[in-house]
C-alpha positions as a LaTeX table, in Angstrom:
\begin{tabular}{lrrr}
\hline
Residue & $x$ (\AA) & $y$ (\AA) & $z$ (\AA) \\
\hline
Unk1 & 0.00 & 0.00 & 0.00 \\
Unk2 & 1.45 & 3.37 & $-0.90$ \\
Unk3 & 1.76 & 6.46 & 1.67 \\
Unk4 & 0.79 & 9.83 & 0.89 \\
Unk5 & 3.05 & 12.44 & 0.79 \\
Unk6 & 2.09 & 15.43 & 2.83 \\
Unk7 & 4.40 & 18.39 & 2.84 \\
Unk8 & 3.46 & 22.18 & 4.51 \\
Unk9 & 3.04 & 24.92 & 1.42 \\
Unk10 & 6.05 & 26.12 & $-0.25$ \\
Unk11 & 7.62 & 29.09 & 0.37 \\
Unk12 & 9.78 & 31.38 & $-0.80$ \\
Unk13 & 12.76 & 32.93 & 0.94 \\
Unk14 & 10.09 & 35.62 & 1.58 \\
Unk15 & 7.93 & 33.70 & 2.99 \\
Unk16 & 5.85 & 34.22 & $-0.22$ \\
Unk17 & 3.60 & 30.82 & $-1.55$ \\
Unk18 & 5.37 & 28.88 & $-4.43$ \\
Unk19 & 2.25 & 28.57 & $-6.16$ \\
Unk20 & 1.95 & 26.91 & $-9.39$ \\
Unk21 & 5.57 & 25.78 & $-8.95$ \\
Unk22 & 6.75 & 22.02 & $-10.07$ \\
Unk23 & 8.49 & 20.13 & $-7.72$ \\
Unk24 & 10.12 & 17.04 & $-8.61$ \\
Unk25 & 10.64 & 13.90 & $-6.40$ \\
Unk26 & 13.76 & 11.73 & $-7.02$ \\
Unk27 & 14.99 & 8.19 & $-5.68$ \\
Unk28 & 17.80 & 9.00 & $-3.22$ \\
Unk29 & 20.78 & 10.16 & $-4.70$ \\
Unk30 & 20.02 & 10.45 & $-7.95$ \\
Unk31 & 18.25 & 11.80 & $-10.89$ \\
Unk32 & 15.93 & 9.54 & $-11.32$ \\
Unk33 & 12.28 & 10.38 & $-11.17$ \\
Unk34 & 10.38 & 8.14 & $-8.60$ \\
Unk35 & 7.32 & 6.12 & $-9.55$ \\
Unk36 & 4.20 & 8.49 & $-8.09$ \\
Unk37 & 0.13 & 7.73 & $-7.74$ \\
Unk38 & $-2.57$ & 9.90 & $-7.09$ \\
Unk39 & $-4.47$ & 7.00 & $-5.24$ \\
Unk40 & $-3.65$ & 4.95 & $-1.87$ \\
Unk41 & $-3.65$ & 1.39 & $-3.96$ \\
Unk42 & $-0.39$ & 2.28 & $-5.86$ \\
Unk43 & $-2.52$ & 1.38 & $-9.17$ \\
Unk44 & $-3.06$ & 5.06 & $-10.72$ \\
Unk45 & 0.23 & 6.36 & $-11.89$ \\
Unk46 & 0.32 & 10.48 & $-11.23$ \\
Unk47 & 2.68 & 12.93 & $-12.99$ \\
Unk48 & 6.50 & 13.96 & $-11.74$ \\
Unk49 & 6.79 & 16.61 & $-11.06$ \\
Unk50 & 4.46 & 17.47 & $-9.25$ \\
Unk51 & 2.56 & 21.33 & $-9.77$ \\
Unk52 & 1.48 & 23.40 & $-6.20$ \\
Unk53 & $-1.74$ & 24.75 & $-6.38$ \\
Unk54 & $-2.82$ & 28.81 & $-5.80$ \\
Unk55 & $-1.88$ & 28.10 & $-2.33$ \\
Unk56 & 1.70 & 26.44 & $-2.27$ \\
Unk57 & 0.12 & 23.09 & $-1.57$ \\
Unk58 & 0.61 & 19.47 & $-3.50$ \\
Unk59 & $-2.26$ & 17.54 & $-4.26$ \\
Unk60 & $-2.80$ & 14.35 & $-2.88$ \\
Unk61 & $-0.16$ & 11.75 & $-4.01$ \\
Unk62 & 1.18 & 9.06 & $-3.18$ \\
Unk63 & 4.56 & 6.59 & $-3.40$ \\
Unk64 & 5.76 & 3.91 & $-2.00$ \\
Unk65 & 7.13 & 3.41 & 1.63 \\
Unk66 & 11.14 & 5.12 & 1.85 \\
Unk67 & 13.14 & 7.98 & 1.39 \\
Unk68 & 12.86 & 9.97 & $-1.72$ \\
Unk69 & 14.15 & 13.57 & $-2.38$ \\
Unk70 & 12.13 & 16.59 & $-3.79$ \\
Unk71 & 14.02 & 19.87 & $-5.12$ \\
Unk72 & 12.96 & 23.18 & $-4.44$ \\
Unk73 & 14.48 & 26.90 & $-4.66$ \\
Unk74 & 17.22 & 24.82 & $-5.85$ \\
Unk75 & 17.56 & 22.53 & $-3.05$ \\
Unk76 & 17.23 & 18.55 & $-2.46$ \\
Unk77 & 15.38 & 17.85 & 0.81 \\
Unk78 & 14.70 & 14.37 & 1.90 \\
Unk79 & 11.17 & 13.02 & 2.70 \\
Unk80 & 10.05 & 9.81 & 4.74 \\
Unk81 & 7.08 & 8.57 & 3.01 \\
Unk82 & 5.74 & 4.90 & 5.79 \\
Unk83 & 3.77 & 2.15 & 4.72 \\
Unk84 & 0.38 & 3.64 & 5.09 \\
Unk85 & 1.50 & 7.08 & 6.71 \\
Unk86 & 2.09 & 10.36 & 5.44 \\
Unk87 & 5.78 & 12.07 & 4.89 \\
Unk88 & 7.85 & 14.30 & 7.07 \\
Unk89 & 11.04 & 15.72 & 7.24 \\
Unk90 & 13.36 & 13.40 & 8.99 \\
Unk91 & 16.78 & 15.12 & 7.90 \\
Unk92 & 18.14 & 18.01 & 5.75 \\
Unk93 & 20.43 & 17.76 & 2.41 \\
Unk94 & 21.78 & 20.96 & 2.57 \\
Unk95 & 21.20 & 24.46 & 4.52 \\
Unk96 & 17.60 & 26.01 & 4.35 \\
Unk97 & 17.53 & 29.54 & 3.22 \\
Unk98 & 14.15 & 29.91 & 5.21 \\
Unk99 & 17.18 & 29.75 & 8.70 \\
Unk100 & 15.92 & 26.43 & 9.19 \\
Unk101 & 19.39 & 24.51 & 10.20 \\
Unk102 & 18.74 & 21.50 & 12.26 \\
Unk103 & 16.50 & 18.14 & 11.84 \\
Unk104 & 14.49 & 19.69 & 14.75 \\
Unk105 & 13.86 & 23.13 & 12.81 \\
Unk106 & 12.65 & 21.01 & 9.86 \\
Unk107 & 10.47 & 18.87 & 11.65 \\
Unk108 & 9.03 & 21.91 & 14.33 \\
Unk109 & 8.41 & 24.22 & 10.81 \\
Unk110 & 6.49 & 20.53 & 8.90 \\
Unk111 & 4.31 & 20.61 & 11.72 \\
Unk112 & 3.39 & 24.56 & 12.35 \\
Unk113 & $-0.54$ & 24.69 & 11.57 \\
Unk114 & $-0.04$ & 28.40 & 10.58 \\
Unk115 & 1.12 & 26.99 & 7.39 \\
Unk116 & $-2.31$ & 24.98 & 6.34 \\
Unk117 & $-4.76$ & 26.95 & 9.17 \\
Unk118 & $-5.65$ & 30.33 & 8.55 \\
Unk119 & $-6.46$ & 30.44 & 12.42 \\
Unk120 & $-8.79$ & 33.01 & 12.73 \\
Unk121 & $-7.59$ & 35.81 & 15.71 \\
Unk122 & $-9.59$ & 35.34 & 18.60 \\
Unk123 & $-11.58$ & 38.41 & 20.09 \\
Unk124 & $-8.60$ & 40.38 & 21.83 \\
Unk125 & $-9.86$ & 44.11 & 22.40 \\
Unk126 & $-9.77$ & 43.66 & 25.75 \\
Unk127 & $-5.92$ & 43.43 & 25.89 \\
Unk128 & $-5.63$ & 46.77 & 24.63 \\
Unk129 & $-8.27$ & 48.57 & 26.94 \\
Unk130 & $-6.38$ & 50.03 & 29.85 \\
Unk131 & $-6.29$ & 47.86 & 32.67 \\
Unk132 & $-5.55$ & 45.00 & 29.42 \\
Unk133 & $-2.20$ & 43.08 & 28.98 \\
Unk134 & $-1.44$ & 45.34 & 25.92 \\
Unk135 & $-2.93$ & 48.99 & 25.92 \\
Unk136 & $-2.87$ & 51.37 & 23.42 \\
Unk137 & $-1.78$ & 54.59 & 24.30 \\
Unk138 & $-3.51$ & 58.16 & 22.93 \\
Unk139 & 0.39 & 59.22 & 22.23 \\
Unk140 & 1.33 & 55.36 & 20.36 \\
Unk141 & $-1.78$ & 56.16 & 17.86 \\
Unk142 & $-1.50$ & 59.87 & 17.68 \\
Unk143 & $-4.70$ & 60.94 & 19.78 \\
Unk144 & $-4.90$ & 63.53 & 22.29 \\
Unk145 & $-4.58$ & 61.87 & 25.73 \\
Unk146 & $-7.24$ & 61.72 & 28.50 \\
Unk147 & $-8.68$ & 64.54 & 29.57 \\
Unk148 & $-7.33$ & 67.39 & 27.16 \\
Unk149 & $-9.12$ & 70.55 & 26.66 \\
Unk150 & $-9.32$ & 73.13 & 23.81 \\
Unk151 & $-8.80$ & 76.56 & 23.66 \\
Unk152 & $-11.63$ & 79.08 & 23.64 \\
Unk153 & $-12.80$ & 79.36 & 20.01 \\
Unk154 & $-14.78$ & 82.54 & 18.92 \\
Unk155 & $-18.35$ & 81.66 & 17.20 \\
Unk156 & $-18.62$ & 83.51 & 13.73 \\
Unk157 & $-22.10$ & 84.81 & 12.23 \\
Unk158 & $-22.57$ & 85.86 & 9.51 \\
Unk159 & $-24.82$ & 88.79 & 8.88 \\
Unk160 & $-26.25$ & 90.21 & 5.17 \\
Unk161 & $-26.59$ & 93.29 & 4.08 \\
Unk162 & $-30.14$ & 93.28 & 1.89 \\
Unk163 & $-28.47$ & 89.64 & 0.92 \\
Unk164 & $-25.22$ & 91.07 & 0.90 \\
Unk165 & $-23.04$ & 89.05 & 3.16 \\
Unk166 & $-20.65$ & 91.48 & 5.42 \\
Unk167 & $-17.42$ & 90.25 & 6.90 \\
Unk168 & $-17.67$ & 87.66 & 9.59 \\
Unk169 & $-17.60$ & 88.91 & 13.39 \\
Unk170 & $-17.76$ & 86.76 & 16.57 \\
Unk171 & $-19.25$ & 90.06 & 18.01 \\
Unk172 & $-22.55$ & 91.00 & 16.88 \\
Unk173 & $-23.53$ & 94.68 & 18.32 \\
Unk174 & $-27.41$ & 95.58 & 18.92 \\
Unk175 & $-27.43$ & 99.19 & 18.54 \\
Unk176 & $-30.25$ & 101.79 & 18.22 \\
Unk177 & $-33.27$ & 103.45 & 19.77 \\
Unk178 & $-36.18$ & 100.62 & 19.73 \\
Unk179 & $-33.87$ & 98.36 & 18.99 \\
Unk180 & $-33.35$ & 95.52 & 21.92 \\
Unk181 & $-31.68$ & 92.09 & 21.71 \\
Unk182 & $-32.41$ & 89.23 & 24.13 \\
Unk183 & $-30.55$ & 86.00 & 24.64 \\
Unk184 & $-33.53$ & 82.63 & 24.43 \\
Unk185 & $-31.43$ & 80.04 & 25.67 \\
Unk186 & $-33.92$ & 77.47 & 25.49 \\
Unk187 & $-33.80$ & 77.50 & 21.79 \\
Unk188 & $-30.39$ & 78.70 & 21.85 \\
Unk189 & $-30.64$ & 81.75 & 19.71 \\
Unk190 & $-30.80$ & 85.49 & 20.01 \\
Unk191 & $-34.01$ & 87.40 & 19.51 \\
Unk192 & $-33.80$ & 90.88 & 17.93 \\
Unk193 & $-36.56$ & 93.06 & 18.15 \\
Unk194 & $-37.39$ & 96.28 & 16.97 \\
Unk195 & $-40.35$ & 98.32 & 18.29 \\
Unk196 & $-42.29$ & 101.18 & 17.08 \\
Unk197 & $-39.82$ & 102.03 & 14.26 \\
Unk198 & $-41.90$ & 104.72 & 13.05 \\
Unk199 & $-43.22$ & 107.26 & 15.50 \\
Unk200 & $-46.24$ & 108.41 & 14.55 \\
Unk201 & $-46.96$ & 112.05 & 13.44 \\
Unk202 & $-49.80$ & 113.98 & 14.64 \\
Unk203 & $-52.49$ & 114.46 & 12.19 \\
Unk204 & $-52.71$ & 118.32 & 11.45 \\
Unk205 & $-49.36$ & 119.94 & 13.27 \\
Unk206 & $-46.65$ & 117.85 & 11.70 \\
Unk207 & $-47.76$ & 117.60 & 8.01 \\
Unk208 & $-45.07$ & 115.00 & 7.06 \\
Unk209 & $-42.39$ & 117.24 & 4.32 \\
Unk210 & $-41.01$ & 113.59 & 2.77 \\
Unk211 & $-44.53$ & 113.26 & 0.97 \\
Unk212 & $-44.51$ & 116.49 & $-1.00$ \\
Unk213 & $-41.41$ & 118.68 & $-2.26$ \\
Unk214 & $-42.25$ & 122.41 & $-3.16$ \\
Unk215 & $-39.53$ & 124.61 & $-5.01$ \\
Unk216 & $-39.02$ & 127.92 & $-6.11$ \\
Unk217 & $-36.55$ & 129.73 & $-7.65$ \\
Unk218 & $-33.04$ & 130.30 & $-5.85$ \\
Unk219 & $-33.34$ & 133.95 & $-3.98$ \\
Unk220 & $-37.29$ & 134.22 & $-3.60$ \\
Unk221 & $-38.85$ & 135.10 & $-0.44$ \\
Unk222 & $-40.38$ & 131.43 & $-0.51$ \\
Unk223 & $-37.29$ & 129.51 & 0.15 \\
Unk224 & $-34.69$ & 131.77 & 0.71 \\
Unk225 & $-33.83$ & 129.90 & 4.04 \\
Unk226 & $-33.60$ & 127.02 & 2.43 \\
Unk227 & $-36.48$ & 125.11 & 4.62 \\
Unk228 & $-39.59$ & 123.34 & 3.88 \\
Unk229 & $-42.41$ & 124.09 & 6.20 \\
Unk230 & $-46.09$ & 123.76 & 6.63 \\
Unk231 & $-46.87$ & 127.15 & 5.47 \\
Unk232 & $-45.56$ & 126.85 & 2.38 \\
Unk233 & $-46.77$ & 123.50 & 1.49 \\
Unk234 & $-50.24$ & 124.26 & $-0.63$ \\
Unk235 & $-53.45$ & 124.19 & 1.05 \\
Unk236 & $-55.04$ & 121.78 & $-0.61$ \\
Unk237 & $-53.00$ & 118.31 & 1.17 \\
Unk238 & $-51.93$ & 120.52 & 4.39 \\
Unk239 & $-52.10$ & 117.31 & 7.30 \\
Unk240 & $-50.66$ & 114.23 & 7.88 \\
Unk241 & $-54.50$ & 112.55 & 8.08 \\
Unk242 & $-54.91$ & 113.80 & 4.31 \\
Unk243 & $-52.25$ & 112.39 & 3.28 \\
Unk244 & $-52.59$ & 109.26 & 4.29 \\
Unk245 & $-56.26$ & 108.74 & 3.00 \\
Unk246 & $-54.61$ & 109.50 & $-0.75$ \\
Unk247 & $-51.17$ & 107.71 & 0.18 \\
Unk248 & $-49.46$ & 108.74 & $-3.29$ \\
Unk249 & $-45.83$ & 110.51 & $-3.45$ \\
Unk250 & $-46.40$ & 113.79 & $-4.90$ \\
Unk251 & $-44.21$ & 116.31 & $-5.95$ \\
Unk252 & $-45.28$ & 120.09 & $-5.97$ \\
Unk253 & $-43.40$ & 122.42 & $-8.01$ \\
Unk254 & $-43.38$ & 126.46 & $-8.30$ \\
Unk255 & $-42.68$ & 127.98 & $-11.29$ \\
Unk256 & $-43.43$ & 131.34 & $-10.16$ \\
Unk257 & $-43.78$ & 132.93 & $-6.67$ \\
Unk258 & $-42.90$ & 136.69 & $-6.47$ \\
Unk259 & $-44.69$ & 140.07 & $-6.07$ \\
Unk260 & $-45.51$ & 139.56 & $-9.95$ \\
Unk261 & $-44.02$ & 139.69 & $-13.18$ \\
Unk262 & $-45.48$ & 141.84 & $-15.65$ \\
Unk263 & $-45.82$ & 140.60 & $-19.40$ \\
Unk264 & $-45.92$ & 144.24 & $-21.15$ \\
Unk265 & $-47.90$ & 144.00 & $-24.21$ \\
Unk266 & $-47.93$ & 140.25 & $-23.72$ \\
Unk267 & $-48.16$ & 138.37 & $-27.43$ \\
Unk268 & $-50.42$ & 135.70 & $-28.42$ \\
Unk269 & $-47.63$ & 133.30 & $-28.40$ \\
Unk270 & $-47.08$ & 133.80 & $-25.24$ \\
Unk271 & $-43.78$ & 135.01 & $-22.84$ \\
Unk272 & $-41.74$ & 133.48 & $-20.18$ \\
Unk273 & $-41.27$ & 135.30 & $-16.82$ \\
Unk274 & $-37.24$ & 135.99 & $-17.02$ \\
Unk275 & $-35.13$ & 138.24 & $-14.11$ \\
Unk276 & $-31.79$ & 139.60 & $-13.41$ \\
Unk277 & $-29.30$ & 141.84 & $-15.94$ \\
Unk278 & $-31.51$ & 142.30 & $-19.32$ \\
Unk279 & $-34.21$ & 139.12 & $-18.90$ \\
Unk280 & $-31.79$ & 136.47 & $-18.96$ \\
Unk281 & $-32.63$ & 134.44 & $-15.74$ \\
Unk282 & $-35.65$ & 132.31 & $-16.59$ \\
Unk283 & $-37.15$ & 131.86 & $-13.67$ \\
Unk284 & $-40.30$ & 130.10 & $-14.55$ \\
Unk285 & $-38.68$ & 127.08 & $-14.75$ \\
Unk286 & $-38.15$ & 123.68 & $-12.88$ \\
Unk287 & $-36.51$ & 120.19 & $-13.41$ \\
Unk288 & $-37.54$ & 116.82 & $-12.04$ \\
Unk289 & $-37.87$ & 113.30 & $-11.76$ \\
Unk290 & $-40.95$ & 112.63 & $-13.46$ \\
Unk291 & $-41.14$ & 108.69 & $-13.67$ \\
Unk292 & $-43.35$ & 108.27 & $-10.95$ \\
Unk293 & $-46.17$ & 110.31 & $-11.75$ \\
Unk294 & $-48.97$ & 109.23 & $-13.75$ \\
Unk295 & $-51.38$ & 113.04 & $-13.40$ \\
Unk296 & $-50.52$ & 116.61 & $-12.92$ \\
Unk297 & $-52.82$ & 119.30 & $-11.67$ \\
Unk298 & $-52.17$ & 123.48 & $-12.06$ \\
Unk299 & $-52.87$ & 126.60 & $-10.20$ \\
Unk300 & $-52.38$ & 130.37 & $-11.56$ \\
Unk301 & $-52.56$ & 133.63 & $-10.40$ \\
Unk302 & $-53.38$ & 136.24 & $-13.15$ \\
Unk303 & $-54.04$ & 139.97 & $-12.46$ \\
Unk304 & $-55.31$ & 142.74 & $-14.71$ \\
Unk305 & $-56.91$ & 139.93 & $-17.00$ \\
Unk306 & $-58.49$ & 140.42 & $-20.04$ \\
Unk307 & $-60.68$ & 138.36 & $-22.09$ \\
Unk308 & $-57.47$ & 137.31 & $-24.20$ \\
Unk309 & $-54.57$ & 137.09 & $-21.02$ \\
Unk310 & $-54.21$ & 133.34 & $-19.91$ \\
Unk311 & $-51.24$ & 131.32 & $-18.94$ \\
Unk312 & $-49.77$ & 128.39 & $-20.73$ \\
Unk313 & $-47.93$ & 125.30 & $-18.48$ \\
Unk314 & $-44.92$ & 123.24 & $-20.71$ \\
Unk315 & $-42.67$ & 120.65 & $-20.90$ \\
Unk316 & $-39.54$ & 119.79 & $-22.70$ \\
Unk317 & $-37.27$ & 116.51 & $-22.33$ \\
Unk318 & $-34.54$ & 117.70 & $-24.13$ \\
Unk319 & $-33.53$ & 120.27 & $-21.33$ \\
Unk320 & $-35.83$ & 123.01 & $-23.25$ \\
Unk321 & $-34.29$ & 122.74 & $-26.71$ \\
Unk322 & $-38.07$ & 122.04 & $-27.78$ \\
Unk323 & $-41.29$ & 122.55 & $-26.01$ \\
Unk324 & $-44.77$ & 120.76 & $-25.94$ \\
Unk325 & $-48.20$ & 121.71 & $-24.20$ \\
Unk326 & $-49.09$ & 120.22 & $-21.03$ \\
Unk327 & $-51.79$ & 122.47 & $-20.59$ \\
Unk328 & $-53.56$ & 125.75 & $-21.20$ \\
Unk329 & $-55.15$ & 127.21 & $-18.90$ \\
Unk330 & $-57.23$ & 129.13 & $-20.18$ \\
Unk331 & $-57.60$ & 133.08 & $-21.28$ \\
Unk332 & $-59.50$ & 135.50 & $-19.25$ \\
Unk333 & $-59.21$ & 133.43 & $-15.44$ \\
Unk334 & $-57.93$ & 135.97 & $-12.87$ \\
Unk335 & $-57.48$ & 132.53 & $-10.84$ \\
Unk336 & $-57.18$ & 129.38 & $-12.30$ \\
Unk337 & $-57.27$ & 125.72 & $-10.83$ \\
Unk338 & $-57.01$ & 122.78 & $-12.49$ \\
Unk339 & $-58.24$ & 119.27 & $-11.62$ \\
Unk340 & $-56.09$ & 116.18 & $-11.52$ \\
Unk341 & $-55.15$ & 115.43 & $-15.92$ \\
Unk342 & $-53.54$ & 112.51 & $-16.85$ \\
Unk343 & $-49.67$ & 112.89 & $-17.74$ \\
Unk344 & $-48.60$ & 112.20 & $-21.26$ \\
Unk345 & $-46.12$ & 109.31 & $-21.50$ \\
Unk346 & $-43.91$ & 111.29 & $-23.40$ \\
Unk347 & $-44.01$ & 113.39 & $-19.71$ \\
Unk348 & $-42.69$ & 110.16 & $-17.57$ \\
Unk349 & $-39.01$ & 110.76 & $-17.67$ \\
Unk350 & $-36.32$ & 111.11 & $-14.96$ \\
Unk351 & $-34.97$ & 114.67 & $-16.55$ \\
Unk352 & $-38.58$ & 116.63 & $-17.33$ \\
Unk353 & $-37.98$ & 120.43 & $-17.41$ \\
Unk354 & $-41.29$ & 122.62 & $-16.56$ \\
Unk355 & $-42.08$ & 126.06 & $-17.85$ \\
Unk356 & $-44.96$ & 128.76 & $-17.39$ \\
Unk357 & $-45.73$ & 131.21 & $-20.74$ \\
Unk358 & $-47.91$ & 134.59 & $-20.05$ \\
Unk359 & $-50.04$ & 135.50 & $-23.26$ \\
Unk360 & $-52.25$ & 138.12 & $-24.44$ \\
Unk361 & $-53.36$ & 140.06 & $-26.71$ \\
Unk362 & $-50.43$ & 142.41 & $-27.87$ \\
Unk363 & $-51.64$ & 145.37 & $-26.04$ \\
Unk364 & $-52.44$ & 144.51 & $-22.12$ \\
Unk365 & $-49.91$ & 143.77 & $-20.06$ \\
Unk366 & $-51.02$ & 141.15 & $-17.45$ \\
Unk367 & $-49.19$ & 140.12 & $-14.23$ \\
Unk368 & $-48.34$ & 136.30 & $-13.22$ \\
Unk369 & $-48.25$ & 136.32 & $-9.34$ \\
Unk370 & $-47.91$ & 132.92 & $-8.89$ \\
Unk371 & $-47.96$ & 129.36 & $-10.90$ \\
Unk372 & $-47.57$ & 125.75 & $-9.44$ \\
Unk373 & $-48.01$ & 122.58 & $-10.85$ \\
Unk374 & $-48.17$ & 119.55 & $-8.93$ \\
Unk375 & $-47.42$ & 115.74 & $-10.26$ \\
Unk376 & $-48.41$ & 112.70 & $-8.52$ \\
Unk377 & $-50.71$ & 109.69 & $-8.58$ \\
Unk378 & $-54.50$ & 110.68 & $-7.19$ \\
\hline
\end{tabular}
C-alpha cells in the first residue's frame, strides 16, 4: 500500500507561496524520477513533477514506503514517506535559506498549523483597553490623551446686508433706539426686536415734508432759508391725516412765486417770466424726476386779466431745446385751478424740465403772481 506524501506549502525565501511551482521527487541520490500515484492502492500512476496549487500546496499523491528527495528553490530535501503514513522531514540535504538549520527546525516548521490553518484571531480588544495586557496609548496612535481641553474658540455669524453678506464677526452689536436684543437660551438663539420704528406724526401739526417737495426759484422770499415748512406746502394736502387717506408721493413744483411779473404788451404766443441783468434768468422754470407720476394738476394767479390774457404750463425733455403743451389754462381766469389730468407718457421721464408762458393780446400787459403745478398719482 502506498503512503501519501504530505508536505506544509512552499515558500519562498520571503515567505511568499510557491504557487503553481513544479516540484520534482527523485529516488535517493540520484536523478531519477520516482514512480508516483494519485491514489492509496499504488494502481493510478500520477505525474513527476508534481505542480502546487494557488496556495503552495501538493495535491494528494502518493509513493511507496522510503526515502525519496524533492528539489525546491534549488535545493534537495529528503522526505520519509511509511507504509500507510504520510511524509515528514526526517533530515536536511543541505542548509535552508528559510534559517531552518537542524533536523528539529525542519520537523518543528512541517508541523506549524499556521502553514495549512488560517487560524482566525480570537476576540482580543480587551488586551488593549487600559487595565488590558497590551494597551494602546492616545500618544502610540497619535490621539490627544485623556482629559485634554481646547482653547476658547470665537463663534462667527454671519450677517447680510439686503443679501449682501458682510465680513464675519464673533461680536454682533445691537445698537439703536427701539432696537433691543435678548438671549432665548432654550432655543439657543438670540431674539432681535425692533419696536415702534416709526413714531407716529400727529395728524394736522406735523404735516409730514417727505410726501410732497415744493420749489421755487433760488433767492425768492419762498425759500430763501432754504427750509420746507407747513406754510408753504399748498393748502389743498396741508395734514398728515390727508395724506394718508390718498397715500401717493407727490411732488409740488413752483414755477413762479414773487410780487408779480409783468408781461408788457404780452403776445399771443405767449412770454416766459425771465429776471436779473436784461431778462436772462428764466425763472419760470423747474426740473424733475418725473417717472413716478402718472397726473398733474395746475394753479395760476393772473391779475389785470383780459378776455385774451391766460397762462400756458410746458414741458420739454430735451432740457428746453423744444417745447410741448401740457396744458392751457385758459384766457380771461384771474385765478385758475385745475383738476387732476392725466400725464402724457412722453411726460414720464427722470430729466422733465417745466415752464410757465404769459399771453395776451399784444396790447395789455397782465401780471403772473404765482404758478404751481403739482405731479403725482390721485
Amino acid at each position: 500500500m502506498a503512503g501519501l506524501i504530505q508536505l506544509a506549502p512552499f515558500e519562498d525565501a520571503n515567505r511568499k507561496l510557491l504557487t503553481n511551482t513544479a516540484i520534482p521527487f527523485y529516488l535517493p541520490g540520484t536523478s531519477t524520477l520516482a514512480a508516483l500515484f494519485s491514489d492509496a492502492a499504488g494502481t493510478t500512476p500520477t505525474p513527476n513533477p508534481v505542480t502546487t496549487d494557488d496556495f503552495g500546496n501538493l495535491p494528494a499523491v502518493y509513493a511507496d514506503p522510503g526515502l525519496y528527495e524533492y528539489e525546491v528553490r534549488g535545493l534537495r530535501l529528503l522526505v520519509e514517506v511509511p507504509g500507510g503514513g504520510s511524509g515528514t522531514h526526517p533530515s536536511l540535504a543541505d542548509h535552508d535559506t528559510l534559517g531552518l538549520t537542524t533536523q528539529a527546525e525542519l520537523d518543528a516548521h512541517a508541523a506549524d498549523a499556521s502553514h495549512t490553518n488560517a487560524r482566525t484571531p480570537t476576540a482580543h480588544a480587551a488586551s488593549h483597553a487600559n487595565a488590558g495586557s497590551d494597551p494602546v496609548t492616545p500618544t502610540a496612535i497619535g490621539a490627544a490623551t485623556e482629559g485634554h481641553t481646547h482653547p476658547a474658540q470665537a463663534a462667527y455669524t454671519t450677517v447680510q446686508d439686503e443679501g449682501v453678506a458682510l465680513t464675519q464677526r464673533a461680536v454682533l452689536d445691537i445698537k439703536g433706539p427701539n432696537v433691543a436684543a435678548t438671549d432665548d437660551a432654550t432655543n439657543a438663539k438670540t431674539v432681535v426686536t425692533v419696536s415702534d420704528p416709526v413714531p407716529a406724526h400727529e395728524a394736522a401739526a406735523d404735516p409730514h415734508p417727505g410726501y410732497r417737495l415744493e420749489s421755487a426759484p433760488i433767492g425768492t422770499t419762498d425759500l430763501a432759508d432754504g427750509s420746507v415748512t407747513a406754510a408753504k406746502v399748498a393748502a389743498d394736502v396741508a395734514t398728515q391725516a390727508e395724506l394718508d387717506a390718498e397715500k401717493v408721493l407727490r411732488t409740488h413744483v413752483t414755477l413762479w412765486a414773487a410780487v408779480g411779473y409783468v408781461a408788457t404788451n404780452a403776445p399771443a404766443g405767449g412770454v416766459e417770466p425771465t429776471a436779473g441783468i436784461g431778462g436772462s434768468d428764466w425763472v419760470g422754470r423747474a426740473r424733475m424726476d418725473a417717472r413716478r407720476a402718472t397726473h398733474f394738476r395746475t394753479w395760476h394767479v393772473l391779475t389785470a386779466a383780459v378776455a385774451a390774457n391766460g397762462v400756458r404750463f410746458e414741458y420739454s425733455t430735451d432740457v428746453g431745446a423744444t417745447w410741448n403743451t401740457l396744458l392751457d389754462a385758459g384766457a380771461g381766469n384771474a385765478v385758475g385751478r385745475s383738476p387732476w389730468t392725466e400725464l402724457p407718457a412722453a411726460a414720464q421721464v427722470e430729466d422733465l424740465t417745466i415752464r410757465v408762458m404769459v399771453y395776451g393780446d399784444g396790447v395789455a400787459d397782465p401780471s403772473l403772481r404765482r404758478a404751481e403745478v403739482e405731479f403725482g398719482t390721485p
